[in-house]
Backbone as numpy.savetxt, mean C-alpha at the origin, in Angstrom:
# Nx Ny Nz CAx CAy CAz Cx Cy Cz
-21.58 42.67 -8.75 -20.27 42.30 -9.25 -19.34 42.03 -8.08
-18.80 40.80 -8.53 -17.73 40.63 -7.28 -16.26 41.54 -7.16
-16.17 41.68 -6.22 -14.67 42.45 -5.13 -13.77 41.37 -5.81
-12.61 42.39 -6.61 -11.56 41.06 -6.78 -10.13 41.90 -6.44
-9.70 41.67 -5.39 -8.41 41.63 -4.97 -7.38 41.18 -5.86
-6.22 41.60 -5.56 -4.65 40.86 -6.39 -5.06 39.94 -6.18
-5.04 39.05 -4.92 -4.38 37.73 -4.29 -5.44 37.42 -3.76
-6.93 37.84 -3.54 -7.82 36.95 -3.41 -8.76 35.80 -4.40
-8.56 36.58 -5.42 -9.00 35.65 -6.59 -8.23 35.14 -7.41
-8.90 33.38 -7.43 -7.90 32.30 -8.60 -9.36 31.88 -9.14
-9.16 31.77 -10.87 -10.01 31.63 -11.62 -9.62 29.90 -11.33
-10.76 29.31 -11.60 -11.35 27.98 -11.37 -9.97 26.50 -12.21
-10.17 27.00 -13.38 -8.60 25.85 -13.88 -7.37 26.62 -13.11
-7.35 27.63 -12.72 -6.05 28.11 -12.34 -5.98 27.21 -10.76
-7.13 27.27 -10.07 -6.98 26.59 -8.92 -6.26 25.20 -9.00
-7.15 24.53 -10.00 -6.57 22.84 -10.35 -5.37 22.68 -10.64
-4.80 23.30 -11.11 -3.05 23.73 -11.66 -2.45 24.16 -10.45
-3.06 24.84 -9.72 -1.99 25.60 -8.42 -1.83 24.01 -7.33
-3.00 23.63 -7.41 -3.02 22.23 -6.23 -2.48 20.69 -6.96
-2.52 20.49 -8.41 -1.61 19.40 -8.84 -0.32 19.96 -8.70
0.20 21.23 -8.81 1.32 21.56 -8.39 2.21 21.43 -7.31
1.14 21.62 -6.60 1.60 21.26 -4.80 1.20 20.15 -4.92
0.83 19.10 -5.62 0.66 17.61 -4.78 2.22 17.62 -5.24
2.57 18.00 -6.81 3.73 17.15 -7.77 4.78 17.35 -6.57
4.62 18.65 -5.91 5.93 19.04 -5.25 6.10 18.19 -3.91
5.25 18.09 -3.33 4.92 17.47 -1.92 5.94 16.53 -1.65
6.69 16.47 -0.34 7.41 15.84 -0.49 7.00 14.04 -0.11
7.58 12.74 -0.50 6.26 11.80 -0.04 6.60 10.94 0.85
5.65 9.99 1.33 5.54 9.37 2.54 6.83 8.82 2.71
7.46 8.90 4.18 8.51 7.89 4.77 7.66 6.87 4.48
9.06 5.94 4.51 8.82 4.52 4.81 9.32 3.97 6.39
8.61 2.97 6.42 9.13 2.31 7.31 10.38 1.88 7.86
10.75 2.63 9.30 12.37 2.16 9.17 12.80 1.19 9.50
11.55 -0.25 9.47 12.29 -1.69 9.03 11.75 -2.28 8.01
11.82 -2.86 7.59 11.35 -3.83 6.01 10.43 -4.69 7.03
9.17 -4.94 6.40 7.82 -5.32 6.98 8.59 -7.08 6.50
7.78 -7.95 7.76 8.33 -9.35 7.57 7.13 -9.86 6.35
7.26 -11.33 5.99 6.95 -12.01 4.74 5.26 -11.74 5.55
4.80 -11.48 4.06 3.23 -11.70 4.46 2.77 -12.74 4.86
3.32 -14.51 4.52 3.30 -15.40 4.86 3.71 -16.11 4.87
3.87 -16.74 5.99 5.11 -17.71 6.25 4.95 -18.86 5.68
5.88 -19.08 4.93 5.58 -20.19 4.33 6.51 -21.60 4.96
6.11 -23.04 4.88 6.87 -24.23 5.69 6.83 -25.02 4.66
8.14 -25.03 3.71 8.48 -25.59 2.96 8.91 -26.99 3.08
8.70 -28.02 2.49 8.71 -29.62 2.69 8.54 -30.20 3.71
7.85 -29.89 4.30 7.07 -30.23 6.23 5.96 -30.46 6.03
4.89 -31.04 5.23 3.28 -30.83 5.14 2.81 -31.42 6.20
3.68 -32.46 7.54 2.94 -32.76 8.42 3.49 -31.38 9.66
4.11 -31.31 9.73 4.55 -29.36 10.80 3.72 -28.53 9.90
3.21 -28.43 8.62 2.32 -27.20 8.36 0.89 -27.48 8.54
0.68 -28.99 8.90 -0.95 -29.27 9.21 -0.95 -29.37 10.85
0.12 -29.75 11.32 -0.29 -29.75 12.69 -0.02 -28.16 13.11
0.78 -26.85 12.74 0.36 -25.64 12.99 -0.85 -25.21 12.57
-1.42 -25.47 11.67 -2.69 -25.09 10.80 -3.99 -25.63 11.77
-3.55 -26.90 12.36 -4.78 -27.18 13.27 -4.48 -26.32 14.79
-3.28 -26.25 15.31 -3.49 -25.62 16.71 -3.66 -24.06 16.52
-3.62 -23.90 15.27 -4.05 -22.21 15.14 -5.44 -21.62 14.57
-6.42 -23.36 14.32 -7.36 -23.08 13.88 -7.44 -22.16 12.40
-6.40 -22.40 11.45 -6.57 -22.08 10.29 -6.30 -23.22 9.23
-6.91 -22.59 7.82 -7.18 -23.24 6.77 -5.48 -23.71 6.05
-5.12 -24.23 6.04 -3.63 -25.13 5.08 -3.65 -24.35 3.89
-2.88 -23.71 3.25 -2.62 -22.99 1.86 -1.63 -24.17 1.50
-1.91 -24.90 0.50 -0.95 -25.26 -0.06 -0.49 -24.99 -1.61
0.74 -24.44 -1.87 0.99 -23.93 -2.83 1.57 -24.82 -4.02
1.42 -25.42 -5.35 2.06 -26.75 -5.89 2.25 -25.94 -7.60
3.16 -26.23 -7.79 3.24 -26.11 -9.31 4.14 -27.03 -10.36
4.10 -26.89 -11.11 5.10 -27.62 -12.02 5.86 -27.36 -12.78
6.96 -27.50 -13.26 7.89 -26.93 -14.53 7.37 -27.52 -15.81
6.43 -27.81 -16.28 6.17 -28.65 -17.40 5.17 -27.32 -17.91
């Protein structure tokens, strides 16, 4: 038979309850103390400045097109 102390033993759901407790409380991550720039830059009505960057950088042209209709 096991040795059970006050404060050494937590029955098994009691554990899961004690540690969602401490996550709920935890206080949470800083952020960044500048605002992260645009994921991508986008070059609006230039398609010949966004193909000639696209070739000296050796990447693929995203071009983005939609319609109101």
């Amino acid at each position: 038979m096991r040795s059970r102390s006050r404060l050494g033993y937590i029955p098994g759901p009691m554990k899961l309850l004690v540690a969602l407790a401490l996550l709920a409380l935890a206080p949470p991550a800083r952020a960044a103390s500048r605002p992260p720039g645009p994921a991508l830059p986008f070059i609006e009505d230039d398609y010949p400045k966004a193909l000639a960057l696209a070739r000296a950088r050796h990447l693929p042209l995203f071009v983005d097109a939609w319609a109101p209709w």
